[in-house]
N, C-alpha and C positions, 0 to 999 in steps of 0.2 A: 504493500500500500504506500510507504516512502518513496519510492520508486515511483508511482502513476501520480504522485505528490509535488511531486518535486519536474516531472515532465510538465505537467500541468503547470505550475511556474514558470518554468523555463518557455513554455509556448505563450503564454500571455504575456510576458515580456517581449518577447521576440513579435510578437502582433502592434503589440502598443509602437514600438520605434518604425518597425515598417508600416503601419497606417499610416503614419503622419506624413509619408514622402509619396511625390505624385510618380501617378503608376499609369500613365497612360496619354499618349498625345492624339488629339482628334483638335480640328476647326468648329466641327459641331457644338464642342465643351463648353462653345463662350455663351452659348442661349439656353434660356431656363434658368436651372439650378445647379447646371453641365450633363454631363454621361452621366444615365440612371442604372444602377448597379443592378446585376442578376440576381434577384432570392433564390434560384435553383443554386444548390449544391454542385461538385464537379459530376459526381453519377449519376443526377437529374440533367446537368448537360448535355453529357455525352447522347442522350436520347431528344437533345433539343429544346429540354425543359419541359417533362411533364407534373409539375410540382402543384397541379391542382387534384391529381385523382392518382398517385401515385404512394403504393405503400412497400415500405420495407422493413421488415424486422432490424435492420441490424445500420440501416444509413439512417442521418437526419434528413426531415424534410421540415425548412420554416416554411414556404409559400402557403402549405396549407395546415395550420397550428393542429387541426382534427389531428395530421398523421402522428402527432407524439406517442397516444395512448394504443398503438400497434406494433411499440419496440418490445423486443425482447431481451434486449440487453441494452446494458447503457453505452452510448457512445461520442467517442469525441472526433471530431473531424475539426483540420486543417484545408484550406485549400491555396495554392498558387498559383500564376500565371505566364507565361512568356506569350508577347505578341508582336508582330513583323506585319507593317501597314504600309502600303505602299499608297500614299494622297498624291491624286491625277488632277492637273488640273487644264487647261488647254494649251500650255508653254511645257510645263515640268511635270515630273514625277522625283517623288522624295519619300524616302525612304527610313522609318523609324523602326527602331528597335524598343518595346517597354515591358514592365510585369513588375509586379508584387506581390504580396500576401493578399488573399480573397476574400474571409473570413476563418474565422477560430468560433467553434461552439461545441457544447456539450450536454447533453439528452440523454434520460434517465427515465425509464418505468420508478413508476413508484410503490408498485406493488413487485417485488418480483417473480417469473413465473414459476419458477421454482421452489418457491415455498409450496404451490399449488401442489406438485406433483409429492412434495414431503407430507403435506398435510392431509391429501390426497380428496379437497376442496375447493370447487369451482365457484372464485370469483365472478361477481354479477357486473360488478365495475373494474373495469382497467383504468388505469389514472398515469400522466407522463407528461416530465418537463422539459423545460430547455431554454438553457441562456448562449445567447449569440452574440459578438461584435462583428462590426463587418462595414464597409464604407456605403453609405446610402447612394452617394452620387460623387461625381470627380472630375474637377476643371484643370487641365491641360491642354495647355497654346503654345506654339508661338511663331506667329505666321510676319512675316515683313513685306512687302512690296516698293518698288522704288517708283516717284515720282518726280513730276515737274512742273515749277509755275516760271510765268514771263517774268525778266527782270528780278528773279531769287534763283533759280539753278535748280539743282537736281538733290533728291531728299529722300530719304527714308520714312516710311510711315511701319511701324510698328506693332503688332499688338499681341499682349501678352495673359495670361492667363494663369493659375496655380491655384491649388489648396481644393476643398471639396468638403462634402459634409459625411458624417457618420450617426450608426444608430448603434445604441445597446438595447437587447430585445430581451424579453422574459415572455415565455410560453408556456400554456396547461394546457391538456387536455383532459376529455373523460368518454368512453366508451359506454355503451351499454346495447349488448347483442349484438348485431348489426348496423350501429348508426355512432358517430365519435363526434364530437363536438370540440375544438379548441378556441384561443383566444390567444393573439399576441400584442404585448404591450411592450412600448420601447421610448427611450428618451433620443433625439435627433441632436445633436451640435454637430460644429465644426468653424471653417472660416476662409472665406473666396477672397481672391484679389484679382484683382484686374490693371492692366495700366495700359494706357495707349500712346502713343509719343512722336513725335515727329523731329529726325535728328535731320540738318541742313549739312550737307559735306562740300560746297562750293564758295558759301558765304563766309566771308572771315567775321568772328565775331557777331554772328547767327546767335539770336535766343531760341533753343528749339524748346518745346513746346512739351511736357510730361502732365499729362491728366491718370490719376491713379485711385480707383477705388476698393478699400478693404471694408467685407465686414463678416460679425460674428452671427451664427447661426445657433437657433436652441428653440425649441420644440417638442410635443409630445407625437408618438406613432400608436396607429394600433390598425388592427385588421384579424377577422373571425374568419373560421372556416367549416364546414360539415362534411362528412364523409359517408358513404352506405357499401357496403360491402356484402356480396351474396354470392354462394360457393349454390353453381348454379347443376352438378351431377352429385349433389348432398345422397341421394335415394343410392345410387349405383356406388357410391361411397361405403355406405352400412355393408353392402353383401360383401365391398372385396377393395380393404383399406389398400391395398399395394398400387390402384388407381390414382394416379395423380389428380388432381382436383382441378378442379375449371370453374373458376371465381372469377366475378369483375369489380371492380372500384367505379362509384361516382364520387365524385368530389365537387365542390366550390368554394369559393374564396371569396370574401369582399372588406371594402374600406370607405370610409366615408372621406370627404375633403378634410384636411387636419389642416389646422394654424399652427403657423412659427411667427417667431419675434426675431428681428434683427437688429443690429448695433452697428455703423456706417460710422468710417473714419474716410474723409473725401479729403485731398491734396493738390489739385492744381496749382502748378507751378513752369515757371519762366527759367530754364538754366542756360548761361552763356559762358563758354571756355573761353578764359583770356588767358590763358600759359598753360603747358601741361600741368600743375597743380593747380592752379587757381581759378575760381570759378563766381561765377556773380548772380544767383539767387535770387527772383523775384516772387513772392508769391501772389498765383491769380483768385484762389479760393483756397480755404480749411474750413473743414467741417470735422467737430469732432464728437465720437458719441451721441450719433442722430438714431434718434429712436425709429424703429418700423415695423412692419408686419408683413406677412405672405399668405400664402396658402398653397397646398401641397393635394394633386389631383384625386378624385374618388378613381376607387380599384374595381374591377370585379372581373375573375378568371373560376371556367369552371372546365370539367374534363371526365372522361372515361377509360378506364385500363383495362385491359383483358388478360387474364393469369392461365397458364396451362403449367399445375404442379412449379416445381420447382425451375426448370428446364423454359421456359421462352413469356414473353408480355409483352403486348403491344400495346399504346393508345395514343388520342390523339385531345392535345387542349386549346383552349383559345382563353384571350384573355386583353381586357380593354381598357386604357385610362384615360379620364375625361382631362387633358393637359388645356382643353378651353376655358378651365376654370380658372387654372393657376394664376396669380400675380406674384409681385415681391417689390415693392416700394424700394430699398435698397438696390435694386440691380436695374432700374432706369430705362435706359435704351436697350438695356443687353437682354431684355424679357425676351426681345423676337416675337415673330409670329408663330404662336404655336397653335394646334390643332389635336383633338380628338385619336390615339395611339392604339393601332392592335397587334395582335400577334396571332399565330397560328401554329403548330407546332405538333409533327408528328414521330412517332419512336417507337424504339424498343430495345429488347435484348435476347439474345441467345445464351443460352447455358449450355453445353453437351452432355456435362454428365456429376452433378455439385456432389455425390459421392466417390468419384474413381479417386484408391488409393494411389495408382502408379502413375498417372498421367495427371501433370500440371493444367497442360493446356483445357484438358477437357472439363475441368473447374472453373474455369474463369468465363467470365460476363461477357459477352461480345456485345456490346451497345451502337448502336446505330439513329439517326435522326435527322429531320429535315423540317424548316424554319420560313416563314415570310413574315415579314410585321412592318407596317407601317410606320416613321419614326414623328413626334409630336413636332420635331421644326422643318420650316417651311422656306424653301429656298431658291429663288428666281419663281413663286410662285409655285412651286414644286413641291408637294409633301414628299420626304426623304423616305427611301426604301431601302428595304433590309434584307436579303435573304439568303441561306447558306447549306451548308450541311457538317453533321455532328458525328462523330464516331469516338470509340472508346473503350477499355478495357478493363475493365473489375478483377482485379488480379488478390488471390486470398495470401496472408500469411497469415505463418504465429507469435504471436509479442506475448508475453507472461503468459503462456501455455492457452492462449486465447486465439480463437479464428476471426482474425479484422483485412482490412482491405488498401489496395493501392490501387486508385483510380487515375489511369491515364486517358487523354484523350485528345480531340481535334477537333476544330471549329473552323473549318474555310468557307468566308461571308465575300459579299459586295456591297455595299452600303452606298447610296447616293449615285446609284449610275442615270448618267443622260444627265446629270447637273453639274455648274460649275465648278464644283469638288466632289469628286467621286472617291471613295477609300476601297480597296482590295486588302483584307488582314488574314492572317493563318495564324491563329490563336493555340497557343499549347500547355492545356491544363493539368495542373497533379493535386490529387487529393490523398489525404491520408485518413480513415478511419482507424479509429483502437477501439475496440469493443471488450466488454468483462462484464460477465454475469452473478457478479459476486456483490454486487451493492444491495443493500437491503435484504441480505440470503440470512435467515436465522441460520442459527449455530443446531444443532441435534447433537446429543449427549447419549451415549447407550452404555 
């Protein structure tokens, strides 16, 4: 238990330093509240995100808080990223390399089932939690252009972006026969910047021009979910249990509009280099500690999974945010036009065979999925589109005599084609599950 104590430390540590550093460059970043972060998990990826009707004993699912009360064991998962974007525009193509930490969470039956099978008494309720960190959304720029006017020369126009917001989530659920009810609650911070500037390279003694806005973000989150679940050859089960089971998941998810509050430090200023050190500073505006408000769009994503035993699942989700509602007083001009966001999103997996002793391969998850969604900013008139494919692999191992997982996978999208910035990314995610079925296990004395 020192041991899963002490990892547990070491990984929230190691979350807390990598959040705070930007993990990602997109032009889209500078509109909204920037890139809105995935709730699916890497193993929910890897199928394209089915994280509204999707159940697994042994991964976490936040999208749909119902899933907690159908673990079987507790678990912690990590997740990473590497991403290679290639931004098109009608002159260039430029080439980023980014990644960071995804999220860090840990999910817990709180019955466990185990005691069942000791006391040899079937619980009526199942009950299960889970706390998460993880970035909500994430602003990285930084795009330049050169320019010219008559009688000033030729100039740099600038624009830059950084920082983003994050949530910490607290999740219950509760089962009762076939229907799971959860609820997630979570507090939002963080803190955006922005600057835009205009550097003159012809003019000697040129005031260019730094307009620069920071602010602090903090807010409440929540979003419910329901689940039903129905093992649909239950009869041909009774005569001859060694039949796999053919079960389906429905699920939904929803959210209402939430309010955040904001805190605006504004800087406009005048700088003009007269020596390599020396510099002449005028200021055009400060504002400091300006109060403000937002709102953050309603959710609602619902789905169906098909189960055959242990060995394959398929299904397919959809899922919609009304981004026409959003504002944010703080963020000015950079709101953009946004619109109405969907998604669509279809998957699955293979299994070959999750008991062969001798053979690795035939263990592990072959995950497969395919994606279109709509993006909520809107550009030359263009609502921006999204669409890719998902692949991946659920590969088991044993950490403290336990069976958890390493989830690799792949995501090659297009995002914004036919518009003046078009992005091509191949996304490369790793996930790590630990699982242990010894929490809440009473002790038996004979």
């Amino acid at each position: 238990m020192q041991i899963k104590i002490k990892l547990l430390v070491f990984c929230l540590a190691i979350a807390c330093t990598m959040l705070g550093q930007q993990n990602d460059n997109s032009p889209y970043s500078r509109f909204g509240i920037g890139e809105i972060s995935d709730n699916n998990f890497n193993h929910s990826r890897q199928m394209a995100g089915l994280g509204a009707s999707y159940l697994d004993g042994y991964h976490i699912n936040i999208v749909n808080p119902a899933s907690y009360s159908f673990l079987n064991s507790t678990a912690f998962d990590i997740g990473l990223f590497a991403k290679r974007t290639w931004i098109e525009d009608s002159k260039t193509t430029t080439k980023i390399w980014s990644g960071n930490l995804d999220y860090i969470s840990l999910a817990f039956p709180l019955t466990n089932p185990i005691n069942e099978v000791y006391d040899g008494v079937q619980n009526k309720y199942k009950l299960g939690m889970a706390i998460t960190l993880m970035p909500h959304s994430t602003v990285g720029y930084n795009i330049s252009s050169l320019d010219s006017l008559a009688g000033i020369g030729v100039f740099n126009r600038n624009y830059i972006g950084t920082g983003g917001t994050y949530k910490l989530l607290w999740g219950n659920s509760i089962r009762y026969k076939d229907f799971s009810f959860g609820v997630n609650a979570g507090y939002l911070f963080g803190k955006i910047q922005y600057e835009r500037n205009a550097v003159y390279q012809a003019s000697e003694f040129a005031y260019n021009t730094i307009f620069s806005n920071n602010y602090n973000v903090s807010g409440f989150l929540w979003n419910a979910g329901l689940m039903y679940t129905k093992v649909l050859n239950a009869k041909e089960l009774k005569e001859n249990r060694n039949l796999p089971s053919k079960r389906i998941s429905l699920g939904l998810h929803a959210n209402s509009a939430t309010g955040f509050n904001t805190s605006s430090n504004i800087n406009d200023r005048l700088l003009q280099q007269i020596t390599s050190s020396v510099f002449n500073i005028d200021t055009i505006n400060s504002v400091v500690d300006s109060a403000g408000s937002g709102r953050l769009p309603a959710e609602f994503g619902l789905g169906l999974t098909f189960y055959s035993g242990e060995k394959s699942a398929i299904g397919i989700n959809y899922s919609t945010s009304l981004w026409s509602q959003y504002f944010n007083e703080a963020a000015g001009d950079l709101k953009g036009e946004l619109k109405n966001a969907n998604k669509l999103s279809i998957g699955g997996y293979y299994r070959p065979n999750y008991k062969s002793f001798d053979n690795f391969f035939e263990r592990i998850y072959y995950r497969y999925g395919a994606y279109y969604n709509t993006d909520p900013r809107v550009v030359a008139n263009e609502q921006i589109k999204t669409y890719g494919v998902t692949m991946g692999f659920g590969m088991p191992f044993v950490f403290q005599r336990k069976i958890s997982h390493v989830n690799l996978g792949l995501n090659l999208g297009v995002r914004g084609q036919n518009t003046p910035i078009s992005e091509k990314f191949v996304k490369i995610t790793l996930g790590v599950t630990f699982n242990d079925d010894e929490w809440f296990l009473k002790k038996k004395y004979y």
